[in-house]
C-alpha positions, -999 to +999 in steps of 0.1 A: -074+462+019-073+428+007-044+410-008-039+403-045-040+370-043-077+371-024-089+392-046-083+371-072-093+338-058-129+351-048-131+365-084-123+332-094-149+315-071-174+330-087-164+322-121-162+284-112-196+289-097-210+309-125-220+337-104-219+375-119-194+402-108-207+436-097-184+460-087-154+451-105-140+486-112-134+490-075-107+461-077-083+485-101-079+506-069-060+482-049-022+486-052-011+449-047-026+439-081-002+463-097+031+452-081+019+416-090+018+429-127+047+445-122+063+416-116+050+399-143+058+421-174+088+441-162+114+414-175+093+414-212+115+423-239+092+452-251+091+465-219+120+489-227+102+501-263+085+527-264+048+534-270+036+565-286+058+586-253+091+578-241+075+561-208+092+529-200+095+502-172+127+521-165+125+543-139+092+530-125+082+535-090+050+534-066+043+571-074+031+561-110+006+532-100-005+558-073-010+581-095-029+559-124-053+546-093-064+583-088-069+591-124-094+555-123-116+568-091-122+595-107-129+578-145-104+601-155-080+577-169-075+581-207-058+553-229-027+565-251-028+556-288-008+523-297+023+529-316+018+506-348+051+487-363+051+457-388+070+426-382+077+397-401+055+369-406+069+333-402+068+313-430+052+343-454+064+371-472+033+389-451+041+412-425+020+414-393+010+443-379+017+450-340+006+476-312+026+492-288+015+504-257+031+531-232+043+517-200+017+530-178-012+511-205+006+478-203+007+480-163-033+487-162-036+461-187-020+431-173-041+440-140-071+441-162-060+408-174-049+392-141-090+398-127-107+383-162-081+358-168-095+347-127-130+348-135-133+335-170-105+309-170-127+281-151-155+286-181-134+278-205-138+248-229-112+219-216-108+214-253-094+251-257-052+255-250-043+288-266-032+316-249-041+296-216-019+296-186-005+261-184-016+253-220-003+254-253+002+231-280+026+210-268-008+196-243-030+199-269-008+169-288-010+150-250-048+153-254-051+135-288-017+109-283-036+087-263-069+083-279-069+092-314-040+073-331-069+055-354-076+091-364-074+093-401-083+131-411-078+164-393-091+196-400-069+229-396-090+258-394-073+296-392-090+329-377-076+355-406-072+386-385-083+373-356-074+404-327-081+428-358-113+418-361-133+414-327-166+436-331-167+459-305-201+460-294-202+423-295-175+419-273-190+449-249-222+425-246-204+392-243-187+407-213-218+427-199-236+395-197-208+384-166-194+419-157-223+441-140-201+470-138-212+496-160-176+518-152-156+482-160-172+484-195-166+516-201-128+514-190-130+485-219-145+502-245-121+531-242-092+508-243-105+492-279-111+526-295-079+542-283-068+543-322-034+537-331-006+562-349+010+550-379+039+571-389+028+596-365-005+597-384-038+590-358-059+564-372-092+553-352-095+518-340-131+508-355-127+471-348-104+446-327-079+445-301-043+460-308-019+426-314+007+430-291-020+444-260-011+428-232-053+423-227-056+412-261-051+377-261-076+368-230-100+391-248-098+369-281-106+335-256-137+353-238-148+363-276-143+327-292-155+307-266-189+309-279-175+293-311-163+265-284-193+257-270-215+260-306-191+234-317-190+214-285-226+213-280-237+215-312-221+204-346-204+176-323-238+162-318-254+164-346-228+155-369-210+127-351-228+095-350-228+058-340-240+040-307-206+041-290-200+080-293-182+094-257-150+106-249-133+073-255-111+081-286-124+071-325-119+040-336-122+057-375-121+095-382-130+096-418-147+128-430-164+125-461-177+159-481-185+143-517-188+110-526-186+097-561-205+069-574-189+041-594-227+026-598-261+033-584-262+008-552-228+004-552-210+007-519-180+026-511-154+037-478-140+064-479-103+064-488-078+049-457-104+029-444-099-009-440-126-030-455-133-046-424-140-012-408-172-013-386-173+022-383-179+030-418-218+013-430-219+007-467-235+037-485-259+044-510-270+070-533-295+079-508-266+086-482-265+126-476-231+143-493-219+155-460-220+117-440-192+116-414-180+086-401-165+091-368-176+067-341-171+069-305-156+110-316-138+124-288-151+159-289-127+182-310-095+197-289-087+232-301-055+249-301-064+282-311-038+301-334-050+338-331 
């Protein structure tokens, strides 16, 4: 049997190349993947709470990953109900609400992780840094400090809900489309309708991913990197303009939603432009409400908050 670390570079071969993968399922069976997650998680802080049993990382041994590979070849591996707890929210009086999983579901997680993270991690958006390895927000500021210190506006946008609100069967097709693997899916659609208990009380999961899944966050990437590449390839496009646009970063970044006329004919900028702006044409009443002025654009970097 193949080491982890092959297994895992030919998935993400064929990610790079853009090649499908068939027979995915078969990878859960192969022990090494498991100590590698082991290793990953077992120092995690919630590793010691407990889901909806007493099962922890503590007293974990090779007879438990042996035992959830036999339960997978014969697809008889049932997900536990997350244990839900609220937390604080920073910065709001809100309170978030957070998942826990048993042990044994966090360890066939994080291998379930560890095989998409290989194949769909080379088709992400450069432009995309959350919940990336080696990314964050700290290189999403080193993406824009060069380029864009002429950058006047920036627009914050926020995914309310965002794991709590992933359609199911949209995400079942947005992965069947890569994933050939009818037993894959089905492992997958049993882990997002595992339901949760809330004081002890089963509720049914109708939509999303449980926040605080280990799989949860690469999940929410492979869901809104269609929003990544709609934006890259096509509000970019069509709403930037100007001869020089490229990567090079904007010599203005004025957004402009609705102007206000002093005069008919009369010209305007909009406000923190310079007079001597090229980048900004004079306007007239026959301008469209929604001109942007954003020459030479670098297209957007996002640092997804989900």
């Amino acid at each position: 049997m193949q080491s982890a670390e092959a297994v895992l570079g030919i998935i993400r071969e064929r990610g790079r190349k853009g090649l499908p993968l068939e027979r995915l399922y078969r990878c859960l069976f192969n022990p090494g993947l498991y100590l590698l997650a082991y290793g990953r998680i077992y120092r995690n802080d919630g590793a010691m709470t407990p889901g909806t049993t007493t099962e922890t990382v503590d007293g974990m041994r090779l007879a438990k990953i042996s035992a959830i590979i036999d339960a997978l070849r014969g697809e008889r591996y049932r997900w536990s109900p997350t244990r839900r707890v609220y937390i604080d929210k920073k910065g709001t009086n809100k309170r978030r609400p957070l998942g826990l999983p048993t042990w044994s579901d966090k360890l066939l997680q994080e291998v379930i992780r560890l095989l998409l993270e290989a194949y769909y991690e080379p088709r992400f958006s450069d432009h995309s840094h959350g919940f990336r390895p080696g990314r964050g927000c700290h290189t999403a500021l080193q993406t824009i400090y060069p380029g864009w210190r002429g950058t006047t506006w920036f627009i914050e946008g926020d995914s309310s809900d965002c794991f709590g609100s992933l359609d199911h069967s949209i995400m079942r097709s947005i992965l069947a489309e890569r994933i050939h693997d009818s037993r894959f899916l089905r492992l997958i659609d049993g882990l997002c309708r595992a339901g949760y208990l809330e004081d002890w009380r089963y509720h049914a999961t109708l939509s999303g991913c449980p926040q605080g899944g280990v799989v949860s966050p690469i999940m929410s990437n492979i869901y809104l990197d269609r929003l990544d590449k709609h934006i890259e390839t096509n509000l970019l496009p069509a709403h930037n303009r100007g001869a020089g646009v490229g990567r090079i970063g904007p010599t203005c970044g004025c957004t402009v939603r609705s102007p206000s006329w002093s005069r008919p004919g009369a010209s305007w900028r909009p406000s923190g432009c310079a007079s001597s702006c090229s980048s900004c044409p004079p306007a007239t009443p026959t301008t469209p409400a929604t001109d942007d002025c954003a020459t030479s654009a670098m297209p957007t970097t996002v640092c997804h908050e989900r």
